[in-house]
CHARMM-style PDB file with segment names, atoms N, HN, CA, C and O in Angstrom:
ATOM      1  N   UNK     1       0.846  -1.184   0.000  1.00  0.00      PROA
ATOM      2  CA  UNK     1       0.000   0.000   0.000  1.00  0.00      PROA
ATOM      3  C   UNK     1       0.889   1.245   0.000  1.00  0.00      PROA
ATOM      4  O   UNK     1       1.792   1.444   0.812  1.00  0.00      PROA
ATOM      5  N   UNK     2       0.520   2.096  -1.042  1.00  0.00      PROA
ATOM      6  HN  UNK     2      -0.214   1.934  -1.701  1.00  0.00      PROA
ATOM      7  CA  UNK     2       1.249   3.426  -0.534  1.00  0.00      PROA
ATOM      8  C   UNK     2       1.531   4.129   0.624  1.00  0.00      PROA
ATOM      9  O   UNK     2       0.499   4.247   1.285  1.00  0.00      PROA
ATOM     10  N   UNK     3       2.526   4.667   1.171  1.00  0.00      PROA
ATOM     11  HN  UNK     3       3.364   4.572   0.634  1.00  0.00      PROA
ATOM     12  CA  UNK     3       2.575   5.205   2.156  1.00  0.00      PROA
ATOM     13  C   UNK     3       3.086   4.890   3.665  1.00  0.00      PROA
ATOM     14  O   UNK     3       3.596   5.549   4.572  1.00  0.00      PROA
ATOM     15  N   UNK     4       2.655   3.438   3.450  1.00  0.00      PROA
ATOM     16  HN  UNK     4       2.241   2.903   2.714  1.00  0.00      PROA
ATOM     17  CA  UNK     4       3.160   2.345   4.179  1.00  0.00      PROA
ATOM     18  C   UNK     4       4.237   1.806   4.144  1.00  0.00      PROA
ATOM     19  O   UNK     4       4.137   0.591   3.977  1.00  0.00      PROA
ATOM     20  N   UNK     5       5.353   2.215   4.237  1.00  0.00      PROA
ATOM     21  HN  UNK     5       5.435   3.202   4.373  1.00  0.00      PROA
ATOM     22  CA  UNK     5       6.807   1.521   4.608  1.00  0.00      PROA
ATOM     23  C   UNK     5       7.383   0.619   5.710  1.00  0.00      PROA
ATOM     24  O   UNK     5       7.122   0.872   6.886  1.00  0.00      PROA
ATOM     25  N   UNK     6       7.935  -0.126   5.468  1.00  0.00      PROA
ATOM     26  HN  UNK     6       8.147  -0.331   4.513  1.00  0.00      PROA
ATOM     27  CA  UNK     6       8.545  -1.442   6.515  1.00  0.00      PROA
ATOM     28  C   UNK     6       8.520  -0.989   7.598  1.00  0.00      PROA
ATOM     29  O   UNK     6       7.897  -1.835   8.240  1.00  0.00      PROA
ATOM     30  N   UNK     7       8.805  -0.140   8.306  1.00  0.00      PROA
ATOM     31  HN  UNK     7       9.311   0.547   7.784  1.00  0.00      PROA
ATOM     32  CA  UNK     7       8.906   0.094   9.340  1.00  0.00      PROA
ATOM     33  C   UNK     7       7.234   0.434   9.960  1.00  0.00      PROA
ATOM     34  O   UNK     7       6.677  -0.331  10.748  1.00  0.00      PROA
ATOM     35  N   UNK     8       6.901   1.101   9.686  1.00  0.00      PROA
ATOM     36  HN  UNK     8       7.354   1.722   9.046  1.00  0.00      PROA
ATOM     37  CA  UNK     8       5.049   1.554  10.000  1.00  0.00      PROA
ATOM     38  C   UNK     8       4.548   0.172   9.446  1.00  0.00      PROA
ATOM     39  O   UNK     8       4.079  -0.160  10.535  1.00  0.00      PROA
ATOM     40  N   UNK     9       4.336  -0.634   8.845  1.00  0.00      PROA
ATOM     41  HN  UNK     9       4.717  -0.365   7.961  1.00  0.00      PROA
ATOM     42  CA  UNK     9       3.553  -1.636   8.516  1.00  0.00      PROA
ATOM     43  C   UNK     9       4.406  -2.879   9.654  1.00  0.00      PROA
ATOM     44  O   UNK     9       3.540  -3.621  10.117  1.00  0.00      PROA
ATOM     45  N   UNK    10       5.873  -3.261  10.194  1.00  0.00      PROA
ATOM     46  HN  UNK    10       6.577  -2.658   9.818  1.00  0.00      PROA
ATOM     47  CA  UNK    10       6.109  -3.882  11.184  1.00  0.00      PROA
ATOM     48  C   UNK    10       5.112  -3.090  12.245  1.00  0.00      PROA
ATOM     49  O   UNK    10       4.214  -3.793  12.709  1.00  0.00      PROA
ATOM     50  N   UNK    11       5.151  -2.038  12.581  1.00  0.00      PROA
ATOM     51  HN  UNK    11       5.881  -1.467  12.205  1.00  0.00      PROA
ATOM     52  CA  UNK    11       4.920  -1.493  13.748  1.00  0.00      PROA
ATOM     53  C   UNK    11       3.210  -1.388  13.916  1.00  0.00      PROA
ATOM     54  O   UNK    11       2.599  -1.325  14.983  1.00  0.00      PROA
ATOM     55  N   UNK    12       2.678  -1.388  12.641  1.00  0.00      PROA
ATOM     56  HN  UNK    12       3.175  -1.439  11.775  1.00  0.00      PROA
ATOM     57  CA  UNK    12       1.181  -1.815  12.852  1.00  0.00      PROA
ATOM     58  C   UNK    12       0.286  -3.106  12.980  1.00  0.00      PROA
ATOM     59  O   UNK    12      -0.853  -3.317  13.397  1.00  0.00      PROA
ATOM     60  N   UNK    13       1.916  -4.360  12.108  1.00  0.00      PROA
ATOM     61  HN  UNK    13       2.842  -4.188  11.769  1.00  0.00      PROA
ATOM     62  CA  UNK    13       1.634  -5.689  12.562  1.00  0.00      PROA
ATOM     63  C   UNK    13       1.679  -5.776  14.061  1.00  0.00      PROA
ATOM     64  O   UNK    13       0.819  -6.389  14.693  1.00  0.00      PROA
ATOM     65  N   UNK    14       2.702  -5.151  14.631  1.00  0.00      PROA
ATOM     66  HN  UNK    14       3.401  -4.653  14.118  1.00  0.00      PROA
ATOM     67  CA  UNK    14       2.671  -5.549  16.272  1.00  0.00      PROA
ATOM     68  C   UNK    14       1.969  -5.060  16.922  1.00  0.00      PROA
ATOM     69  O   UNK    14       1.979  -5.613  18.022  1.00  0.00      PROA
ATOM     70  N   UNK    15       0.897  -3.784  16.843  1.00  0.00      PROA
ATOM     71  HN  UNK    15       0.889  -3.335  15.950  1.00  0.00      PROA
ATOM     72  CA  UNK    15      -0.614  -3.298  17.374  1.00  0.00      PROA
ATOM     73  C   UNK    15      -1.379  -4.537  17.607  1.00  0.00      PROA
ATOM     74  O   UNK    15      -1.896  -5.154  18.538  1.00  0.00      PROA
ATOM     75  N   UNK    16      -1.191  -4.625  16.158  1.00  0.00      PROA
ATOM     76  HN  UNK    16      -0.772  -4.123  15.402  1.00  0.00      PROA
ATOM     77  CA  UNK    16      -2.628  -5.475  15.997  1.00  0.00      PROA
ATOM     78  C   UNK    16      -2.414  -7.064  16.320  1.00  0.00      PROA
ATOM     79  O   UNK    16      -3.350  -7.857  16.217  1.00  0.00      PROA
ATOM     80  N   UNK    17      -0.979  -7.496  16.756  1.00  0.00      PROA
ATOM     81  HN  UNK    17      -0.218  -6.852  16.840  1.00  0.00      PROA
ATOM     82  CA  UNK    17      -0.432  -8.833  17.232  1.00  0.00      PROA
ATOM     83  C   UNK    17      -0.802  -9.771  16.078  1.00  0.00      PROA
ATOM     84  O   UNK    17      -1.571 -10.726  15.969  1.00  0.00      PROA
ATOM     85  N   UNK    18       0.175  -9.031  15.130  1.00  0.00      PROA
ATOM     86  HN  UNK    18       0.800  -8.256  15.218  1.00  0.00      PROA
ATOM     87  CA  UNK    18       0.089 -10.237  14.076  1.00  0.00      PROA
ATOM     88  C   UNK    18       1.250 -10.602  13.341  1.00  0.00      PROA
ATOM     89  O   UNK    18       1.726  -9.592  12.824  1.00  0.00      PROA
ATOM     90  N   UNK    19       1.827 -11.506  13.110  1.00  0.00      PROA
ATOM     91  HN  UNK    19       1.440 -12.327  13.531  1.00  0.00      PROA
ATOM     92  CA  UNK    19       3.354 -11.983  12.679  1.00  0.00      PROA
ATOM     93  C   UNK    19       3.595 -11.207  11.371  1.00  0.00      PROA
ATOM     94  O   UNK    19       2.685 -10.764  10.671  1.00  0.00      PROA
ATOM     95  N   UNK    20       4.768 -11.099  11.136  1.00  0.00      PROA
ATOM     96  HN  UNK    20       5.508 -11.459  11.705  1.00  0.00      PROA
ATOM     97  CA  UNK    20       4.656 -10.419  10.222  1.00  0.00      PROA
ATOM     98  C   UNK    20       5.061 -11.562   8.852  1.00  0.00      PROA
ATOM     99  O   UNK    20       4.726 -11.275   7.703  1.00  0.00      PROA
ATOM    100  N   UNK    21       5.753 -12.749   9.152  1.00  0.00      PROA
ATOM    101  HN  UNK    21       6.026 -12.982  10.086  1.00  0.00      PROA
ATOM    102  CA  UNK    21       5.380 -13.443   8.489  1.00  0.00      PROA
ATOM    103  C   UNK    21       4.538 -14.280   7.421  1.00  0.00      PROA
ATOM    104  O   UNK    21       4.781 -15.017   6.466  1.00  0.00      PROA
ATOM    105  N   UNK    22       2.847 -13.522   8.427  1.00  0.00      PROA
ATOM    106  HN  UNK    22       2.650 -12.923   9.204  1.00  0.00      PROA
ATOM    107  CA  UNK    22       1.865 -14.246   7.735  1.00  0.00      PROA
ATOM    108  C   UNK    22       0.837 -13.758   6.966  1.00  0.00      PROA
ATOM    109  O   UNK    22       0.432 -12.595   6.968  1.00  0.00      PROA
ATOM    110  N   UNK    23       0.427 -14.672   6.308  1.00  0.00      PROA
ATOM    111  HN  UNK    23       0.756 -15.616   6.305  1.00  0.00      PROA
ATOM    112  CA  UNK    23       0.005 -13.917   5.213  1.00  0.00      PROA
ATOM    113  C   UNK    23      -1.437 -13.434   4.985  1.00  0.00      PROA
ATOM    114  O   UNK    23      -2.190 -13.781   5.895  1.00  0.00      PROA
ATOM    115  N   UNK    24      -2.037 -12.690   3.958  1.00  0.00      PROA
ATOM    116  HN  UNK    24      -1.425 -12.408   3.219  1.00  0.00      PROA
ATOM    117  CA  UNK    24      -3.983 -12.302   4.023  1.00  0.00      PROA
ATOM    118  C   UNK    24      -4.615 -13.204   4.659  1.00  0.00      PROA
ATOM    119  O   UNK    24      -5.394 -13.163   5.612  1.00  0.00      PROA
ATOM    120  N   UNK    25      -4.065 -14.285   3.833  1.00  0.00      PROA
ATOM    121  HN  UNK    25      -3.432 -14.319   3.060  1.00  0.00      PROA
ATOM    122  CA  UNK    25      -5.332 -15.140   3.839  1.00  0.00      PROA
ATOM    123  C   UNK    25      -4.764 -16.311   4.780  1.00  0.00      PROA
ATOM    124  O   UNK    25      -5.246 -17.441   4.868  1.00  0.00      PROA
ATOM    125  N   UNK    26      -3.690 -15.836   5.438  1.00  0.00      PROA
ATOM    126  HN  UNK    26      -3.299 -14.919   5.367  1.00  0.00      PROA
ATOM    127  CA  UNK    26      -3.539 -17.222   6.878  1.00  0.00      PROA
ATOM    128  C   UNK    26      -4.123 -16.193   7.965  1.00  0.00      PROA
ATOM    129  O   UNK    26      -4.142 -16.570   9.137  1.00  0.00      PROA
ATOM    130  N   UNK    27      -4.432 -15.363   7.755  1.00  0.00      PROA
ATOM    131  HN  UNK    27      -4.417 -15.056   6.804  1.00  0.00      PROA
ATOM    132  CA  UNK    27      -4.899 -14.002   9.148  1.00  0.00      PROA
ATOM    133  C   UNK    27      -6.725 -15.042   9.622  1.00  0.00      PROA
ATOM    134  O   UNK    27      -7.541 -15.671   8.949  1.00  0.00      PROA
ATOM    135  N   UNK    28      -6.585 -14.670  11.159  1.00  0.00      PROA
ATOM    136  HN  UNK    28      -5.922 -14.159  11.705  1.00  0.00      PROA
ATOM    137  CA  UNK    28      -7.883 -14.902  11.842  1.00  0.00      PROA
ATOM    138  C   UNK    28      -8.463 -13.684  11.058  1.00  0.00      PROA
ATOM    139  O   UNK    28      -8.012 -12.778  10.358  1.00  0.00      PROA
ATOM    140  N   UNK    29     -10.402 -14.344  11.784  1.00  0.00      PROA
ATOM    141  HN  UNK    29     -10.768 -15.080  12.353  1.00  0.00      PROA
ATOM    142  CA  UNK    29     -10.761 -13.475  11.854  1.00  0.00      PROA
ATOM    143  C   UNK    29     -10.700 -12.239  12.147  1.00  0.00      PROA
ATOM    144  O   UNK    29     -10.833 -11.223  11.464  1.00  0.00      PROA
ATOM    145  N   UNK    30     -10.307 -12.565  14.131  1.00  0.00      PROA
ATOM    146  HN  UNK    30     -10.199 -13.390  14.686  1.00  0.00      PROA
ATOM    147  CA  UNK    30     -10.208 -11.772  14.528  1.00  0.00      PROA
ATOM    148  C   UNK    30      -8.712 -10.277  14.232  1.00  0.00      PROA
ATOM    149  O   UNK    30      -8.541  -9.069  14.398  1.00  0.00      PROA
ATOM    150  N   UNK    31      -8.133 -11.280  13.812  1.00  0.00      PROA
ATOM    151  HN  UNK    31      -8.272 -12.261  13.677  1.00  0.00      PROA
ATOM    152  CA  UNK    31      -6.883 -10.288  13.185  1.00  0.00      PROA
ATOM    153  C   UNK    31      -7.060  -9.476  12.087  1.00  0.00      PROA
ATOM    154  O   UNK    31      -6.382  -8.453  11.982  1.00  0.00      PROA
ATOM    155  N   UNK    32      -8.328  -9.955  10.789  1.00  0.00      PROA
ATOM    156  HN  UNK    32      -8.878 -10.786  10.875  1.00  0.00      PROA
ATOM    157  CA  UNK    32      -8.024  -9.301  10.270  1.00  0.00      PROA
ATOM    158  C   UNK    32      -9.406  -7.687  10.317  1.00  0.00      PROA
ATOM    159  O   UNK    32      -9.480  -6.704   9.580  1.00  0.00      PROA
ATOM    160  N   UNK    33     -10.310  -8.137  11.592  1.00  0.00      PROA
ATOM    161  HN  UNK    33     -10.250  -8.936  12.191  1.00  0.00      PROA
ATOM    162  CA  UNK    33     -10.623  -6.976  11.785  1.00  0.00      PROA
ATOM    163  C   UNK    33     -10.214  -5.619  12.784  1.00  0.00      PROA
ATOM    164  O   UNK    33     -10.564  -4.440  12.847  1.00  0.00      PROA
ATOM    165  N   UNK    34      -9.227  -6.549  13.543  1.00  0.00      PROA
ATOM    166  HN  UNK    34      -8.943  -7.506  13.492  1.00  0.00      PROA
ATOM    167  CA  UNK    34      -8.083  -5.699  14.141  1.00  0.00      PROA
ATOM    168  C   UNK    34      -7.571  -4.778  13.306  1.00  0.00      PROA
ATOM    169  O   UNK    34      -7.803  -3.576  13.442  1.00  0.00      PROA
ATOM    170  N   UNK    35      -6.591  -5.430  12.071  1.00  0.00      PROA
ATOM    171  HN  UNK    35      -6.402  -6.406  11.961  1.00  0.00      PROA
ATOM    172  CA  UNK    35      -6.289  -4.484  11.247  1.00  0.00      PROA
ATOM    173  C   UNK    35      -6.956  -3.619  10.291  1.00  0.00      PROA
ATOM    174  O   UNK    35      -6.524  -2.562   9.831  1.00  0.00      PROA
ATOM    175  N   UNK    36      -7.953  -4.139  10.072  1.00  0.00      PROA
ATOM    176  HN  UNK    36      -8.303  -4.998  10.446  1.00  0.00      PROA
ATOM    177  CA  UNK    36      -9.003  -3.454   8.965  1.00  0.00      PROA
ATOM    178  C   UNK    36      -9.567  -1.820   9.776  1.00  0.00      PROA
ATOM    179  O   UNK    36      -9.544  -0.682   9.307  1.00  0.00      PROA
ATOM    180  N   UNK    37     -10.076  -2.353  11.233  1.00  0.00      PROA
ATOM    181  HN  UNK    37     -10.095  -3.278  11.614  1.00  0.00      PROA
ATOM    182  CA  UNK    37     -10.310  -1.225  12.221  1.00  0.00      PROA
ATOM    183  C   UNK    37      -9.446  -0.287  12.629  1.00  0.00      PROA
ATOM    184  O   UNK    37      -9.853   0.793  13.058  1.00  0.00      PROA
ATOM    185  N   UNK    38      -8.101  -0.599  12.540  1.00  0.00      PROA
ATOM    186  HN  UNK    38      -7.770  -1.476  12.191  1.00  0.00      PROA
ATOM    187  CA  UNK    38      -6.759   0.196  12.294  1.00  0.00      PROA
ATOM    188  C   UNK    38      -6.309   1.034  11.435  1.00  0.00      PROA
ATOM    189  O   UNK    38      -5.559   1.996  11.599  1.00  0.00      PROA
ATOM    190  N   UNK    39      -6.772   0.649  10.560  1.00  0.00      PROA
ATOM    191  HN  UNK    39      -7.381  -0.133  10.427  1.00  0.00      PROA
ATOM    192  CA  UNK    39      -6.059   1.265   9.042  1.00  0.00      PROA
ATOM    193  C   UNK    39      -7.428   2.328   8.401  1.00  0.00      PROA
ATOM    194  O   UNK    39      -7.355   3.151   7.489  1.00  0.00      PROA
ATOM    195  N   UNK    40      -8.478   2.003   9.136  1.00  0.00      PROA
ATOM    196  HN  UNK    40      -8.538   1.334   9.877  1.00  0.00      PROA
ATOM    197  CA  UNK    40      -9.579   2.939   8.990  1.00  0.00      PROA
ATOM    198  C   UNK    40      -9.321   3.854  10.024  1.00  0.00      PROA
ATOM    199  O   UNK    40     -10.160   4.755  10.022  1.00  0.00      PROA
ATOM    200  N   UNK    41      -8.528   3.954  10.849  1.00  0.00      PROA
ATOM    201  HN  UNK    41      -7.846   3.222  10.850  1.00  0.00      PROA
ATOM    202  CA  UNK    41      -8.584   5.552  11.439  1.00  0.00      PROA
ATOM    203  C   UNK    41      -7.780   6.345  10.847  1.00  0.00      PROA
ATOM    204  OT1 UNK    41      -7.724   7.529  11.180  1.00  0.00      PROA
TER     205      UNK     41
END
């Protein structure tokens, strides 16, 4: 995503407690409305 560089996208995986390893579509539910609710503010 634009705007989003390695460092801010590590640092928003670890908000939202999610590896950064993994991938869309290995994400929980609950993870991926963690991040979805994140990235909307």
């Amino acid at each position: 995503m634009p705007k989003y560089g390695r460092v801010k996208v590590n640092r928003i995986l670890n908000v939202c407690r999610i590896s950064p390893s993994k991938t869309i579509g290995g994400l929980s539910q609950r993870q991926r409305n963690e991040l979805v609710s994140y990235l909307r503010r």
